[in-house]
Every structure is written in structure tokens, then in C-alpha cells.
C-alpha positions as CSV (number, residue, x, y, z in Angstrom):
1,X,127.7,94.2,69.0
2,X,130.1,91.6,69.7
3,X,130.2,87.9,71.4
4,X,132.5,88.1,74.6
5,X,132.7,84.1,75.1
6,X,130.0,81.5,73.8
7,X,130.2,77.9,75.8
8,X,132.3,75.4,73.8
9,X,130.7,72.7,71.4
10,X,128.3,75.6,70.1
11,X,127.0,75.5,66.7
12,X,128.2,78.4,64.2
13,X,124.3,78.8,63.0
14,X,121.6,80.6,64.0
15,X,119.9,79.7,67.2
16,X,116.4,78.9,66.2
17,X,115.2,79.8,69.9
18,X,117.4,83.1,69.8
19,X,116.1,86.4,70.5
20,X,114.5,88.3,67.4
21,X,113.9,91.8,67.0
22,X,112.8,93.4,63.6
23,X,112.0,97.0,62.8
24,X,112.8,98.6,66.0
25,X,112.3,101.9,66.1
26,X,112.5,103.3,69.8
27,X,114.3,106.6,70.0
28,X,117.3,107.2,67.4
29,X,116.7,103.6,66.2
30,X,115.7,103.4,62.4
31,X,114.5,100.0,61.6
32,X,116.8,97.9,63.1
33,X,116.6,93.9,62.7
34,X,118.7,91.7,64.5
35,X,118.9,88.2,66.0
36,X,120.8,87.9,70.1
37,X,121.7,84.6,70.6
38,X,120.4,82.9,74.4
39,X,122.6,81.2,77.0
40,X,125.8,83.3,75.6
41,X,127.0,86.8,76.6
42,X,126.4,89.2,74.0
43,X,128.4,92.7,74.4
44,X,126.8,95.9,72.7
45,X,129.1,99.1,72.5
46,X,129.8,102.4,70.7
47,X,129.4,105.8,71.1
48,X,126.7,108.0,73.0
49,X,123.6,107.9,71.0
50,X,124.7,105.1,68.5
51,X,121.2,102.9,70.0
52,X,123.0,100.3,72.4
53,X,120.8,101.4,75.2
54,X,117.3,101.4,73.0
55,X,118.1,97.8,71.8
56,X,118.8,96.5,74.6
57,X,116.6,98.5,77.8
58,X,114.1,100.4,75.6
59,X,113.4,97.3,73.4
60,X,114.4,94.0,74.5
61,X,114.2,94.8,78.8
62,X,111.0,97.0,78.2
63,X,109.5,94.2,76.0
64,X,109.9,91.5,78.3
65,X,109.0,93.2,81.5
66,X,105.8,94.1,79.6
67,X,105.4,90.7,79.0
68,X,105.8,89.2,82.1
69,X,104.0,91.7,84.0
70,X,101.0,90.6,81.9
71,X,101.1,87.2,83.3
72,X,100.0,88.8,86.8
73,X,96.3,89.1,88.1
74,X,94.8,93.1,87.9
75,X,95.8,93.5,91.1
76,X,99.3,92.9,91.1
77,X,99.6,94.6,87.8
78,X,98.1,97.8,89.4
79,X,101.0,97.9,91.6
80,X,103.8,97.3,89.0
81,X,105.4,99.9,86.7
82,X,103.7,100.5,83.5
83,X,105.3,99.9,80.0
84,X,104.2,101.0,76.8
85,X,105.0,98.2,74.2
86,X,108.1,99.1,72.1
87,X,108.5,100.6,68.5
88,X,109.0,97.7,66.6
89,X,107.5,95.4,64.3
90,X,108.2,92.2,66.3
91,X,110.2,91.0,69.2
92,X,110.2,87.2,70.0
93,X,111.9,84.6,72.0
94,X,112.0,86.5,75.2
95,X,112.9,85.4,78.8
96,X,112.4,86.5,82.1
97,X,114.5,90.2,82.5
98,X,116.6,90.7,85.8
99,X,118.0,94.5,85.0
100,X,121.2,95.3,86.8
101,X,121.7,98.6,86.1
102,X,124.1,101.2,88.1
103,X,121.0,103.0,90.1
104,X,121.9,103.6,93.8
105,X,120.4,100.4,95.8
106,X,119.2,102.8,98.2
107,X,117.6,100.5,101.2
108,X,116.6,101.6,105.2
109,X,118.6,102.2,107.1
110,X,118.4,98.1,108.3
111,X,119.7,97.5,105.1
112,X,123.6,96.2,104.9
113,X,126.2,95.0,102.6
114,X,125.7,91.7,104.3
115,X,121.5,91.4,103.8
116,X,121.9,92.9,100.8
117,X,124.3,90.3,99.0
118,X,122.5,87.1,101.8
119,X,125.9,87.0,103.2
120,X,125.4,87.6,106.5
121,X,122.8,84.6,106.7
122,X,125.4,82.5,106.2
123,X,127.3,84.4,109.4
124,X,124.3,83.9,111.2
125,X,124.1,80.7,110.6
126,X,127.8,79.9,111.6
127,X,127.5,81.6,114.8
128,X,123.9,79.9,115.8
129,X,126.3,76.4,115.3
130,X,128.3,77.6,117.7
131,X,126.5,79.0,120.0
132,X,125.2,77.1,123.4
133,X,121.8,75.3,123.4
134,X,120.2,79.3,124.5
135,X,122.1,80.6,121.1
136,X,121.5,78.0,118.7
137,X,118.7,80.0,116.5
138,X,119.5,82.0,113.5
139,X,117.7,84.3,114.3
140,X,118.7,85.5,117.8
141,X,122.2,86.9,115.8
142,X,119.7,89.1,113.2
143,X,119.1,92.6,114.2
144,X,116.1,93.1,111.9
145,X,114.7,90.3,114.3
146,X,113.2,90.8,117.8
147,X,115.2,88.1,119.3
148,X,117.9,89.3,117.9
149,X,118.2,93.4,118.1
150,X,119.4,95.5,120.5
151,X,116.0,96.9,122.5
152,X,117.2,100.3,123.0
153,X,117.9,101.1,119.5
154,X,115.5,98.5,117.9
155,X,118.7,97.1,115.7
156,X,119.8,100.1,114.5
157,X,122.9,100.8,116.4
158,X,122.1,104.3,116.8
159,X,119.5,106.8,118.3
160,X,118.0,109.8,117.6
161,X,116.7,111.7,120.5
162,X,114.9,114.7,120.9
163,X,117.2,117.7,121.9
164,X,115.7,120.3,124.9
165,X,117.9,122.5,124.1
166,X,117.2,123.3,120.8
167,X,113.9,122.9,121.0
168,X,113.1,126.2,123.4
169,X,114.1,129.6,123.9
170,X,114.9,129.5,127.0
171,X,114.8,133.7,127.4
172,X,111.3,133.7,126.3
173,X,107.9,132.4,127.7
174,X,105.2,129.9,126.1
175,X,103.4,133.6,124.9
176,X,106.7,134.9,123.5
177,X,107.6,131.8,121.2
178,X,109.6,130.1,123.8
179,X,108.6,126.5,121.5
180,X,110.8,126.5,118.2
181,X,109.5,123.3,117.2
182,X,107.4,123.4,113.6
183,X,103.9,123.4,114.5
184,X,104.2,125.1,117.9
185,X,102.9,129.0,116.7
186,X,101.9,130.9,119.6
187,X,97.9,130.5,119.4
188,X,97.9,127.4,117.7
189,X,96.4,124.1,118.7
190,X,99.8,122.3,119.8
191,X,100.6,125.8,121.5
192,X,97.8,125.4,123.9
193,X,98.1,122.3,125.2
194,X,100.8,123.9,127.5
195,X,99.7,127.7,127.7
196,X,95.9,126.2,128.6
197,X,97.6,123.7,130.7
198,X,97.3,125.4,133.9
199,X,100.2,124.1,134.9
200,X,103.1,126.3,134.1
201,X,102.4,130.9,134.1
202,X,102.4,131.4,130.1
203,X,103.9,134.8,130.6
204,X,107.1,133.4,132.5
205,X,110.0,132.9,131.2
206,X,111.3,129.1,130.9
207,X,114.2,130.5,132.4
208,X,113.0,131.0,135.8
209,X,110.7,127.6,136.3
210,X,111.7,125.5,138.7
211,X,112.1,122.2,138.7
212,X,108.4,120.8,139.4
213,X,107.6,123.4,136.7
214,X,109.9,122.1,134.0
215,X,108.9,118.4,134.8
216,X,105.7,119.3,134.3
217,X,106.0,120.7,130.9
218,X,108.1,118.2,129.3
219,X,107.2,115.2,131.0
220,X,104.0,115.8,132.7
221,X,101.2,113.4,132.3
222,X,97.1,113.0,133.4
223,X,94.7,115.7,133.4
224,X,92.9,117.3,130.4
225,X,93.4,120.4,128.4
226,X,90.7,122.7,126.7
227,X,91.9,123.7,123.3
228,X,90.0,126.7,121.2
229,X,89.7,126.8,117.4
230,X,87.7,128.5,114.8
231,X,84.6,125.8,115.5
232,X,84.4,125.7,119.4
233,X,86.3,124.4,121.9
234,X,87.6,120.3,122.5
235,X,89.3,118.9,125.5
236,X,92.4,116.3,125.1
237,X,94.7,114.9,127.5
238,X,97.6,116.4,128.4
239,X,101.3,115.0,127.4
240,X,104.6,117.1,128.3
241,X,106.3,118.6,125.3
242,X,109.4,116.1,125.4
243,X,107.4,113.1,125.5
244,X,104.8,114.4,123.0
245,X,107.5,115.3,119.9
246,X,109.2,111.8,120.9
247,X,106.3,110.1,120.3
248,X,105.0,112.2,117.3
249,X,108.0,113.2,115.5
250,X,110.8,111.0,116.7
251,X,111.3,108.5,114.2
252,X,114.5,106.1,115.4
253,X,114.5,105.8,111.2
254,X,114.1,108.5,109.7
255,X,114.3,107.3,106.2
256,X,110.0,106.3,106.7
257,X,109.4,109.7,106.8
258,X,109.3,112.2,103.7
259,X,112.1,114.1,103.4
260,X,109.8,117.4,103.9
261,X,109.3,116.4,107.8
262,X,112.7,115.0,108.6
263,X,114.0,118.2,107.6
264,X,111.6,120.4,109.2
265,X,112.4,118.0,112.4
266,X,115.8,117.1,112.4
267,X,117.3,120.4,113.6
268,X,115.9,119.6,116.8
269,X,117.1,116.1,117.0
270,X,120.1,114.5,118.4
271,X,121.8,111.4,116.8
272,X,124.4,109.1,118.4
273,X,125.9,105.5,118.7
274,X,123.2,103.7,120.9
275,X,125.0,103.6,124.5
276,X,123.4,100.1,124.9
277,X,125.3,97.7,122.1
278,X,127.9,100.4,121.2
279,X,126.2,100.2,117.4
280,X,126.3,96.7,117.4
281,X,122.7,96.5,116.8
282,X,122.6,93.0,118.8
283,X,121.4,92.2,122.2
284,X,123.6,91.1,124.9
285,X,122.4,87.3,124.1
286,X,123.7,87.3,120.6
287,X,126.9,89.2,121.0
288,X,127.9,86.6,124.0
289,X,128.9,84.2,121.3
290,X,132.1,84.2,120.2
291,X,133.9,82.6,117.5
292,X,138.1,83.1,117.4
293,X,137.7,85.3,119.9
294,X,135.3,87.3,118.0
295,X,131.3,87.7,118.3
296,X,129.3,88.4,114.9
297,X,129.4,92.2,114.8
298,X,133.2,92.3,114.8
299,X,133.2,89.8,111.9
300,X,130.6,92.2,110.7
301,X,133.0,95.2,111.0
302,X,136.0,93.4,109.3
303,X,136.7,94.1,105.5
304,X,135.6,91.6,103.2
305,X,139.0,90.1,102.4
306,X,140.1,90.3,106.2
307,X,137.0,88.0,106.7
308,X,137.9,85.3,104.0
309,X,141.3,85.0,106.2
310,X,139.2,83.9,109.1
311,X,136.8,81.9,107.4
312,X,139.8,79.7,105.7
313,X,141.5,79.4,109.3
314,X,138.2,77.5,110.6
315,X,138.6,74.1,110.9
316,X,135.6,73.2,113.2
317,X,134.6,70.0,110.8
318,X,130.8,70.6,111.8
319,X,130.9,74.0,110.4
320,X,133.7,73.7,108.0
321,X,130.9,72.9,104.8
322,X,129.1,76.1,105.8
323,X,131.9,78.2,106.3
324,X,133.5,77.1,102.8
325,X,130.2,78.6,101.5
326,X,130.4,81.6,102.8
327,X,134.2,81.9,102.4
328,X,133.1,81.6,98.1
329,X,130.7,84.4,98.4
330,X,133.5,86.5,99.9
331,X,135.8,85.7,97.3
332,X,133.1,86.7,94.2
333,X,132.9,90.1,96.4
334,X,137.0,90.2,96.4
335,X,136.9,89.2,93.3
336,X,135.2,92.2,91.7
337,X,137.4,95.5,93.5
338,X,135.0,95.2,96.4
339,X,136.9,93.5,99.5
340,X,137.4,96.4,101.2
341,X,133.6,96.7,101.8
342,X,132.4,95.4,105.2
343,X,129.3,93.6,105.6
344,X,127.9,96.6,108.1
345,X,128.0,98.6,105.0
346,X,125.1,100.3,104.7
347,X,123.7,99.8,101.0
348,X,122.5,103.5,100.9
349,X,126.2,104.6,101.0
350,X,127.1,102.8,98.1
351,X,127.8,104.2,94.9
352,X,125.8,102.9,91.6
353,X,128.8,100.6,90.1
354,X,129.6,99.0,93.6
355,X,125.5,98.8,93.9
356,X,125.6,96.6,90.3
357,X,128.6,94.8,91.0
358,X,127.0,93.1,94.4
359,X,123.7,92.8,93.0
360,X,125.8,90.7,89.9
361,X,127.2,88.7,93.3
362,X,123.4,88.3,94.3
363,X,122.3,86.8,91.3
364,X,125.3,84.3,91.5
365,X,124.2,82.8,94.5
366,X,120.4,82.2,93.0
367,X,119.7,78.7,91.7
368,X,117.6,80.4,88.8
369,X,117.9,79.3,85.1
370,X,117.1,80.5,81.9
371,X,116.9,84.2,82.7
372,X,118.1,87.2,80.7
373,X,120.6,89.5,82.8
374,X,121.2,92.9,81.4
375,X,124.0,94.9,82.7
376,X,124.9,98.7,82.5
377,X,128.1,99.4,81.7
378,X,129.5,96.9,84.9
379,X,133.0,97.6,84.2
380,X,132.8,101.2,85.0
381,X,135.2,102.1,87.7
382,X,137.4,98.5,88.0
383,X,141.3,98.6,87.9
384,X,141.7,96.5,84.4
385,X,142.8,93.6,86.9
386,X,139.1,93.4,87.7
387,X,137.5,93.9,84.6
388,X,138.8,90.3,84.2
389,X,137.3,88.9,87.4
390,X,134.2,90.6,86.3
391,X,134.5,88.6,83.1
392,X,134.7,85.5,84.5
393,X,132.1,85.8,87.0
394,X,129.6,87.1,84.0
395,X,130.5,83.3,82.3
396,X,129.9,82.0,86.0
397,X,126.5,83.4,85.2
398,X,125.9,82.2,81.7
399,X,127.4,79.1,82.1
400,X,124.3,78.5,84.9
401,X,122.3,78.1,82.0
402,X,121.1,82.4,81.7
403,X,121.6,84.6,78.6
404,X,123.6,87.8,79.5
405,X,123.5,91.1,77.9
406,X,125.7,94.2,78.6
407,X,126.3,97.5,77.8
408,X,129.4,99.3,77.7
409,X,130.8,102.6,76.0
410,X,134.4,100.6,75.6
């Protein structure tokens, strides 16, 4: 364990208020005692299986997660993670945890570089200050907002649409198989609402309908069908295939579905660049608004330190305050090996050290105080030019008035 900076002025004695753990004994731990000093930056390394991970997530981050999830009502606490208090004799002095560790941030697929890290609320912002007195709401430039997104694709900037095509055999009638989509057995309930439909010849070959006849059976609508099953028989109204599986199993998102039916239902899908916004995700209304030249999805589009250029060029003096705060975010990004990230990045591409290193950015921009941050190894992966950035933006953080904690093998 060793200090990496401690503010100036501080005295060489024990912190009375400092974090104590004695006897801890999680995992390969035997009986360790030992004091972590708050509000400094506090550096534990050596090699695999010397304990730096059971201090400091198995003991201290356990400990106070299991702590502070006891200060919530039943109810809440029912919904959290459960911890089992760690093996040690006493632990004291903690503070809230915020654990930045190098798992994958995952996210929807609504979920960008620029929500992620609050960035692009301070573009949205900019643009609604330029915008005319129809354009002057953040929220008409947000594509996770109605105003905002693009109605064809619901502000996803893409589609997925059934596929025909791969849905049938065309060579084969309904009692042949002619439906390859899962669920669609010859006999089976979904089977018969087009073989009992009365409206195409089961034994006819999709082949050889005619147009009326293939209308019918994708898109045909009204009337009721009787379906048979091992209890009697039910009548239910009758939808054409295409519009049925697009309403059932077409899911514009298909990370809200388990992974077990998007694959069963993806080889029959189609997904492309929604031909209304050009995977802008924005409605005409918020992409009319230009700034430079530019609307919001192509400052979206830009790298990170292409986008600090622009900002710095602004000299609008109603905007310049806001733009100089966003500009500083940009930087911390740059600052860290990240500026050739966009802020359309979607998080789930990320890997887990460019995942930490903008959720450190995150924290940065919070105005909370007297936290404990514990990092995983964060300098995994940086050019040594960056490990030095990182180093000063993990000060940045302790200097807020927060005690900081990391792990690291060198």
C-alpha cells in the first residue's frame, strides 16, 4: 500500500476519523489490521493473490454497501444486492462506496457516450439557445424524448423489420411447412389461424397465390378464425402473418428481450439505418437547427477532441458560459486516451477500461462530497502519457473533498 499524493498542510499522524480495519480475514487474508487514511488517495498493489482486492472490494466496498443498504426501508432492500458482512473483527469509519470497476457499462441500445458521461445535455442545451422560439426546449433535441425522436424509428436510428422472404418457403404450402417462423408447426395453434382461415387453399403452394391471396395472408385483417386444441375448440380474430410477427415478435430493441427469443427470431429479421433521419435518431424539428453550419447529430458524430475545436471557436456571448462547460467535460474525456470516442458511441460497445475511465469522468462532474471511490486497476490500457492525466484527474477527485482507493497490479 502506498500514498499517491495527500493535499498539502496535512498532518504526519494518524487520522482519528480514518478508515479502520482489524482482523480481516476474507479469502487469502490472515488477520490483517490496518488504518486508510480519508480525503487522500491511497494506492494498493502487488502480485495476484497478495489480498489487494479482499481489502479493498471484499472488505472495505462490501462493508460499506452493507451498511448503507441497511439504511433503506424492507422494500428497497428486497430489491438491492445482498452482502454477507465480511471476515473481520471490526471495520469502522466508513463512507458512502461508489465502485468503478472495469465491468462492461452495458446499457440499451438508447444508451450513448454522450447520456452516459451527461455530456450531450449540455449539447442539448446549447442547441435549444439557439434554436428559434419553435426550438427553444431541451428536450425537442433528445431522442429518448417524444418531442425529440425520430417517429419512424422511435430514436433509435435504425429498424428492424420483419423479412418475407425468409420467413416462408415459398415451394411449399401452409400443410407442407411453408411458415419457418418458431412457433408456426404445421397443426399448431399459430399454424391455424391461416390454414382455418378460409382464406387462402392450405394445400397450395405460396408460390402460385395471387396477389389478393398473398395480401390476405400477410396483411389481411377482420373476420374470425376457429382454432382446435386438445380441450375444444376457441374462435380469435384473424391478423395476416406479416402484421402478426411485427407486432408479436418485432421488437425495434431487441436488447428487452431475452437473448433465447431474439435468437430464435432474428434470423428472420431485417436491420437497417432508419430511411426517415438517416440514423440521426432526431425528428426533422430538431435537426433544422444548426449551429456552424452543423445540426446536433453531426456534433454528435464528431470525435471528442474534433468537438472541443468547435466548442472553443464559439463566441456567441449568450452561450459562451455554457459552451465553456461543456468544452471542460470534453477535455477530462481527451484527457484520459478517450478523444477519439464520439458522443453516438453506444456504451455497450465499449470495452471495461474505456467503461471506468468515463464513469471516473461522470463522477467528476457530481457535486457530491465525502464519498469513497474505489477504482480497479484504471490505468490498464493508457499510453504512460495518460496514466498522468489519469493521475491528475483522480486528485481532481479527492481534492473535491472524497477519499479515493485504487487497485493496480503495477
Amino acid at each position: 500500500m502506498g500514498l499517491l499524493d495527500q493535499p498539502s498542510g496535512s498532518s504526519a499522524g494518524v487520522d482519528p476519523d480514518a478508515i479502520r480495519i482489524v482482523g480481516a480475514r476474507e479469502h487469502n487474508l490472515k488477520n490483517v489490521s490496518l488504518t486508510i487514511p480519508k480525503n487522500r488517495i491511497t494506492v494498493f498493489t502487488g502480485v495476484s493473490g497478495s489480498g489487494k482486492s479482499s481489502i479493498v472490494f471484499d472488505t472495505v466496498a462490501v462493508e460499506a454497501q452493507r451498511q448503507l443498504n441497511g439504511t433503506f426501508t424492507w422494500f428497497i432492500r428486497n430489491q438491492l444486492p445482498k452482502y454477507e458482512r465480511p471476515l473481520a473483527d471490526a471495520i469502522e469509519n466508513l463512507t458512502t462506496p461508489v465502485i468503478v470497476d472495469q465491468k462492461p457499462i452495458g446499457g440499451n441500445a438508447r444508451s450513448t457516450v454522450g447520456t452516459m458521461s451527461d455530456i450531450f445535455a449540455m449539447i442539448r442545451a446549447l442547441f435549444a439557445k439557439h434554436g428559434g422560439p419553435d426550438a427553444a426546449q431541451v428536450n425537442l433535441y433528445s431522442f429518448n424524448d417524444p418531442q425529440g425522436m425520430c417517429t419512424e424509428c422511435d430514436g433509435l436510428g435504425k429498424t428492424v423489420r420483419a423479412d418475407v422472404d425468409r420467413m416462408l418457403d415459398r415451394t411449399k404450402s401452409l400443410n407442407e411447412g411453408a411458415i419457418l417462423l418458431p412457433g408456426y408447426k404445421v397443426g399448431g395453434l399459430e399454424w391455424q389461424m391461416y390454414a382455418n382461415s378460409g382464406r387462402v387453399d392450405p394445400d397450395k403452394p405460396l408460390n402460385e397465390y395471387d396477389t389478393r391471396e398473398m395480401h390476405e395472408f400477410l396483411h389481411g385483417t377482420d373476420g374470425k378464425v376457429t382454432l382446435s386444441t386438445g380441450s375444444g375448440t376457441y374462435s380469435i380474430n384473424y391478423e395476416g402473418l406479416h402484421d402478426r410477427f411485427t407486432r408479436l415478435g418485432v421488437k425495434r430493441d431487441l436488447t428487452n428481450v431475452s437473448d433465447r427469443t431474439r435468437d430464435a427470431i432474428k434470423p428472420f429479421l431485417t436491420e437497417g439505418t432508419c430511411p426517415a433521419c438517416g440514423g440521426d435518431r432526431l425528428n426533422p424539428a430538431a435537426l433544422a437547427t444548426r449551429i456552424g453550419g452543423r445540426n446536433i447529430a453531426d456534433w454528435a458524430r464528431m470525435q471528442v477532441s474534433d468537438l472541443i475545436e468547435v466548442l472553443a471557436e464559439l463566441d456567441d456571448p449568450q452561450t459562451r458560459q455554457l459552451a465553456g462547460t461543456a468544452r471542460i467535460a470534453l477535455e477530462r474525456v481527451a484527457a484520459i486516451g478517450l478523444g477519439y470516442l464520439s458522443l453516438d458511441r453506444a456504451t455497450a460497445s465499449l470495452s471495461g477500461g474505456e467503461g471506468q475511465r468515463l464513469k471516473l469522468v461522470r463522477h467528476l462532474g457530481t457535486s457530491l462530497t465525502g464519498m469513497t471511490y474505489i477504482f480497479d486497476e484504471p490505468s490498464t490500457g493508457l499510453h504512460p502519457r495518460d496514466v498522468g492525466r489519469l493521475n491528475d484527474l483522480l486528485r481532481a477527485l479527492r481534492d473535491k473533498g472524497n477519499t479515493v482507493l485504487v487497485v493496480e497490479h503495477d
